[in-house]
C-alpha positions, 0 to 999 in steps of 0.5 A: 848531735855530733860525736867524734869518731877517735879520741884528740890526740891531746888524750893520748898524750895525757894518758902516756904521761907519768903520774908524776906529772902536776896535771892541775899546771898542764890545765893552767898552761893550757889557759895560757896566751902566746904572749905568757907563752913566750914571757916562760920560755924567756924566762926559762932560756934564762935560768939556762943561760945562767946553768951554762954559766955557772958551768963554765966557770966551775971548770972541768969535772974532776 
């Protein structure tokens, strides 16, 4: 039987997070393929270009 000798570093990382963090959508993203992976991301760059927008026709902050 095999044991590992230290912790994945995945676990240390879980543990530092905040507890505010949705632990059942990290277990959800990690079934994700590269494919889904990459339709988020998309989807996220554009919310972003559409925030960089908005700004930029709201002008400078008074």
């Amino acid at each position: 039987m095999w044991f590992y000798v230290d912790e994945p570093w995945q676990y240390r990382i879980l543990d530092a997070l905040p507890s505010g963090v949705d632990h059942a959508q990290l277990e959800r993203a990690r079934t994700w393929t590269p494919e889904e992976r990459l339709e988020a991301l998309e989807r996220l760059m554009g919310i972003a270009a559409e925030l960089q927008a908005a700004v930029a026709k709201a002008g400078p902050a008074r």
